[in-house]
N, C-alpha and C positions, 0 to 999 in steps of 0.2 A: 420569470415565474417566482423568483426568489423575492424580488421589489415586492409580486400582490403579494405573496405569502406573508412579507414583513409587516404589509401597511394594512391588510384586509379587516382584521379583528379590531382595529380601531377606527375605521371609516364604514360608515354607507355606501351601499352599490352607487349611489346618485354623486356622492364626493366628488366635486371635482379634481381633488389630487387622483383619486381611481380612474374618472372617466379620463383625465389625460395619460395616463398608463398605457391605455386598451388604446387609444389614438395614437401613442409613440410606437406601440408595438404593431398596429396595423399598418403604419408606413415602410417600417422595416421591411416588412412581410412583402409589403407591394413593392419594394424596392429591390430588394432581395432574390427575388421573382423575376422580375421585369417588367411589372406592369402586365400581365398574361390578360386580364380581362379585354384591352384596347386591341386586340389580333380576334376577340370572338365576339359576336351579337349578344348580346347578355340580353334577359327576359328574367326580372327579379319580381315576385310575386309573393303580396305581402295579405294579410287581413286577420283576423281573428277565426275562422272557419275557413275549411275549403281549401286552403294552400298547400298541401302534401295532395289532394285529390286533380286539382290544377293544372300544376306542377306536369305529375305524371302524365295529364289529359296529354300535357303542351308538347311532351318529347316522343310520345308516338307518332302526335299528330306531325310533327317537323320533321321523327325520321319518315313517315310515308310519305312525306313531298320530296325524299332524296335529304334530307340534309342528314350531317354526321352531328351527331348530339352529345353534352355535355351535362346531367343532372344532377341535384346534391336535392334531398326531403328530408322529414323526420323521420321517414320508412327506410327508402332505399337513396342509392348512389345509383347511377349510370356514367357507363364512358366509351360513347362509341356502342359495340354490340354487347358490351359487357354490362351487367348489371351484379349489383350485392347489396344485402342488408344492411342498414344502419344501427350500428350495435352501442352508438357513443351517448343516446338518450337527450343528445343535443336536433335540434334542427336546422339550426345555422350554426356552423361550426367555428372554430376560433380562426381570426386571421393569418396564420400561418399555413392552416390546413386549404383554408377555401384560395390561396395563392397558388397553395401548391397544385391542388386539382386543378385550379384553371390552368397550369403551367405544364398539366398533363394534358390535357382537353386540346392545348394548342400543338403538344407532340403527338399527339396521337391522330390530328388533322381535322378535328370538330371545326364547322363552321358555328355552333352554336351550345351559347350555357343555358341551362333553365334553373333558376335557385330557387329556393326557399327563401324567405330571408324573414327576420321573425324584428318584432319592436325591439325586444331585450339587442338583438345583434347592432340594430340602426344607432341605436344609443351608445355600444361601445366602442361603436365604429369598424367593427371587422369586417363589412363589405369595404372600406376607405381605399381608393385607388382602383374600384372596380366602374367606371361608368355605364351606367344603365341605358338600354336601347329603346326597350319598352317595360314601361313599369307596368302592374296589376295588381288593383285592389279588387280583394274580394268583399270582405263585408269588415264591417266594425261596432265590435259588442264587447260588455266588459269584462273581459278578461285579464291575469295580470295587472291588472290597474293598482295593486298594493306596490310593485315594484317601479313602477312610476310615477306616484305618490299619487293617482286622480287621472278623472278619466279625461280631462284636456291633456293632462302630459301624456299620457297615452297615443292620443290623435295624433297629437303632434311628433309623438316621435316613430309612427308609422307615414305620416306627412315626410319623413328623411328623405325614403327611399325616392319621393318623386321631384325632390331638389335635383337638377338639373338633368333626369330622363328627356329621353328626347319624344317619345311617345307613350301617353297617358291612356292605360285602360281602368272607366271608372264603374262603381254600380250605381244606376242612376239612382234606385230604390235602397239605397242606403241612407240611412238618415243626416250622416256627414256626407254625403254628396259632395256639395257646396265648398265645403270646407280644402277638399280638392279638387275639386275642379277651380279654385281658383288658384291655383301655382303655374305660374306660365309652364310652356312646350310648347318644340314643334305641330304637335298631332293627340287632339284628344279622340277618343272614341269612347260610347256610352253603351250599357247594357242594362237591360231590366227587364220586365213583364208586358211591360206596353210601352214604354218608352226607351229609345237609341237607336243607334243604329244595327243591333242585335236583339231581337225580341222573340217572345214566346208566344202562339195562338195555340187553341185547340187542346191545352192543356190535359192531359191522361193519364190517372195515377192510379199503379197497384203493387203488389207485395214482388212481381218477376220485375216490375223496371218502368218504364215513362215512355209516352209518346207525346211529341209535342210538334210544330210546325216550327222550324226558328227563319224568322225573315230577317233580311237582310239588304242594302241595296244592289246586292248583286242578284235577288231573288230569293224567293221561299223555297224552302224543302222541309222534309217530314225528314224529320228525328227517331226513331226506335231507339231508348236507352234501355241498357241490362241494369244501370242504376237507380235504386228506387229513390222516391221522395223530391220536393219542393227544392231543396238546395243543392240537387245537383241539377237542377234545370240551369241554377244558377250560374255553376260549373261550367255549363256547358256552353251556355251562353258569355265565359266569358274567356273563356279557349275559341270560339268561333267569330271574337274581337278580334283577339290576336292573329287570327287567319287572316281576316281583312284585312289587319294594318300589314301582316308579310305577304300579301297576294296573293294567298294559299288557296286552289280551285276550291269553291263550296261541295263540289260533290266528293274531293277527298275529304273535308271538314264531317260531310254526312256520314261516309263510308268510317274513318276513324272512329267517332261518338258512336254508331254504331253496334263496332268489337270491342269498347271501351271494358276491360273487365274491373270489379271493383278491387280498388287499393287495399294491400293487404293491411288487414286489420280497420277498415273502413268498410261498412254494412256485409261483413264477409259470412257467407253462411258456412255452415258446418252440417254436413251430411254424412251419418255414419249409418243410414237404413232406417234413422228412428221415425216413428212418427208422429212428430212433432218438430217444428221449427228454430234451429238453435245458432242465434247470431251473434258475432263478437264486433262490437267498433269501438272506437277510438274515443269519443263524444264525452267530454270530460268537466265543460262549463257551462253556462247557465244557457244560453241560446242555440248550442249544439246539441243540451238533452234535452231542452223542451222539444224541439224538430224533430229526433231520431225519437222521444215518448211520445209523442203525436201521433209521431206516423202509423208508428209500430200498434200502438193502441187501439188505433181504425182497422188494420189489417185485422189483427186479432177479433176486433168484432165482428168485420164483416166473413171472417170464417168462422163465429161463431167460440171462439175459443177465447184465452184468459191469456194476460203479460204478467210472464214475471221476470224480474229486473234482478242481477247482480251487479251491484255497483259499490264504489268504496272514492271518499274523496282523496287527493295529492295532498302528504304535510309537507312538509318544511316551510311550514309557514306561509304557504301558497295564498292568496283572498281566504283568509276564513272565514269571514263577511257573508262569502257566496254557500257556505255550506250548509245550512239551512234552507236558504232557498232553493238548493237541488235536493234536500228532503220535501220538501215542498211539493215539488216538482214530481217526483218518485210516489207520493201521497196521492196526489191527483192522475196522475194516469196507469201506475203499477197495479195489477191486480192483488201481485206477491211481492214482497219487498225482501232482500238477503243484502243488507249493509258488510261490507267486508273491508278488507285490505287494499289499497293500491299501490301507492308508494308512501309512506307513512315518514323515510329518511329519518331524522332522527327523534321526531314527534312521537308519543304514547298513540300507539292504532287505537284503543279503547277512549282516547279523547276525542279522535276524531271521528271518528262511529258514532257518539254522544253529541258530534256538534250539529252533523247532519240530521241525528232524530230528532233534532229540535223539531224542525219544521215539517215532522210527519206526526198525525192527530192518532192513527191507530196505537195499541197498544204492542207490544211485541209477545209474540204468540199468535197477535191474530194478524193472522196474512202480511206478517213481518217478524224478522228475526236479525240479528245483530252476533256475526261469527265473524272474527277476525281471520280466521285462516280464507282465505283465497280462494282455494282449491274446495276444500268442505263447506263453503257457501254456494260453490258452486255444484258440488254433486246434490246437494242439497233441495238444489231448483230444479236437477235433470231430472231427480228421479219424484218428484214434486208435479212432472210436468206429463198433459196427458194430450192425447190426439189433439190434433190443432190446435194447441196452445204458441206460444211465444216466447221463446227463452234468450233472452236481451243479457248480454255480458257486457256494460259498459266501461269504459274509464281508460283502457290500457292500448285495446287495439292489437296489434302486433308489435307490441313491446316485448324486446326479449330479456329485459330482467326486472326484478323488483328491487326498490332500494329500503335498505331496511337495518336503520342501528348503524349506515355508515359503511352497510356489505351489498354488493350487488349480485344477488342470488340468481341465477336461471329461472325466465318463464315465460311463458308465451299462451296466453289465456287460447290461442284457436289447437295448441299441442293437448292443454290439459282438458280441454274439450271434451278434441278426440278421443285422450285416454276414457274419460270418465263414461261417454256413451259407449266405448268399448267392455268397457267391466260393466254397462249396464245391460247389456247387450247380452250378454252371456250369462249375466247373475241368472235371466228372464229364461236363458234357451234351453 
């Protein structure tokens, strides 16, 4: 830690004197260790969307087939019947941590890891010394792509994770398809809408969750999801991959997707009596809020009611590029707009609130407002908000703190929620 600390403020994440750093220290780690990943099935699951939701599908689904599980997301940990929150703000953690989990996972008698595994980690190598059993791509959209200088280095360094897995689960309806699907393996498998070997018919979308038929070559069955929308069909279909390539009976595969409940802090609703509808997710970049304002947008119409959106973009320099066009974005389907706070780290909140109004035409007053506090942009929409409306808390999820000026403060957008419907609740009674 001393070496990055020395060398950090005069190099680029990308330096290759840095990037062989994070490889010297992930060997150790895996040395150190014992090599803990080659004793467990590892199942490393990568994409731009979708992989904290995945992830989780995968270690139900494997503990109901009988197997003893091992998970690591940006949400939660799993190990065996234990489960705890993720408080570290990372999602793939450093190579010394993810050595050490797997080195528990084997004491503790897990036949199986399920990770997270993010572009940022593939690049610095901190999965190194972990071989992959089965890889999974979800989707690929730009995200991150400031930190890899462009969106081919991006590809390419989500392309790591399936250098020399032994089975490939790809989306065929992803636009880089191709691009993976040509890296040799033992065993590819394909999923999409109409094309692979895990498909969609009969598609059925409302604001409680999805029904769909997923076929298979082992046969069709009906689906009932609790999860709403278009991309967790996705999900699902690419957890019910992964079933085929472990032989896992379709009708547990059913029964699983089934009780699927959603990821906390991913489409989680918040129910305090009120009436109107108040959800917190995660959906932070350009292709995950257009899907979650889409969806949410339709729903709101077809009950007849209005979306209003709290949302605040990530500084530290994150794509600023993109912050505009999720004003953009927020313009076309918000009914109400409340730009706020997210993690701002050590960037002016007031800058980044300004960068995102770019890209929204209304004025502020009308049906948009600009409040740096968090929390009072958010009371702000509750009580804003009237029978069958829509109250979209974006950007955080079940994040338990804010980073701000260097201080990582307590929060949890689905706690302050609660509170604020609760002081609504009573101002009213």
């Amino acid at each position: 830690m001393f070496l990055k600390r020395l060398i950090r403020p005069f190099v680029s994440d990308l330096n290759p004197l840095l990037l062989a750093y994070h490889r010297i220290v992930a060997m150790m780690a895996a040395i150190y260790y014992g090599f803990p990943g080659r004793k467990l099935r590892v199942i490393g699951v990568t994409g731009t969307n979708g992989k904290t939701t995945v992830v989780n599908m995968l270690a139900k689904l494997l503990t109901a087939s009988g197997k003893k599980v091992g998970m690591a997301s940006t949400v939660n940990f799993q190990l065996g019947e234990r489960m705890w929150m993720n408080e570290t703000k990372m999602s793939t953690q450093s190579a010394f941590f993810i050595q050490k989990f797997l080195h528990q996972m084997v004491t503790a008698g897990c036949e199986y890891a399920v990770l997270e595994i993010t572009s940022h980690a593939l690049v610095q190598s901190r999965t190194w010394g972990v071989n992959i059993d089965v890889a999974v791509l979800t989707n690929v959209t730009g995200d991150h792509v400031e930190y890899h200088g462009g969106m081919e280095e991006y590809v390419k360094a989500k392309m790591k994770l399936f250098d020399g897995a032994k089975i490939s689960i790809l989306n065929h309806d992803d636009p880089y398809f191709s691009d993976f699907c040509a890296i040799p393996c033992d065993k590819k498998l394909f999923y999409g809408l109409e094309a692979g070997e895990c498909r969609a018919d009969d598609i059925r979308l409302s604001a409680s969750g999805t029904t769909f038929v997923l076929k298979t070559p082992d046969g069709d069955i009906g689906i009932s999801l609790r999860l709403p929308g278009l991309p967790n069909i996705y999900n699902s279909l690419a957890v019910a991959c992964v079933a085929l390539a472990e032989k896992i009976p379709l009708k547990i595969t059913q029964k699983v997707l089934g009780n699927i409940e959603p990821v906390a802090g991913r489409y989680e609703v918040i129910d305090e009596g009120q009436d109107f509808h108040v959800v917190v997710d995660y959906a932070h970049n350009i292709d995950a809020m257009k899907n979650v304002l889409e969806m949410y947008h339709g729903i709101a119409r077809e009950q007849q009611g209005r979306l209003l959106v709290v949302f605040g973009a990530t500084g530290g320099g994150r794509d600023k590029g993109k912050r505009s066009i999720l004003g953009n974005l927020l313009d076309q389907y918000a009914d109400f707009i409340f730009l706020t706070d997210d993690d701002p780290y050590e960037e002016d909140e007031w800058g980044i609130i300004r960068m995102v109004a770019e890209g929204i035409s209304r004025s502020e007053g009308e049906r948009f407002w600009m409040i740096p506090s968090r929390r009072e942009a958010m009371r702000l929409a509750l009580n804003l908000a009237q029978p069958s409306d829509i109250v979209l808390v974006a950007g955080k999820g079940a994040e338990p703190v804010q980073m701000i000026y260097g201080q990582r403060r307590p929060w949890d957008d689905r706690r302050i929620a609660q509170e604020l419907l609760t002081e609504l609740k009573n101002a009213s009674a």
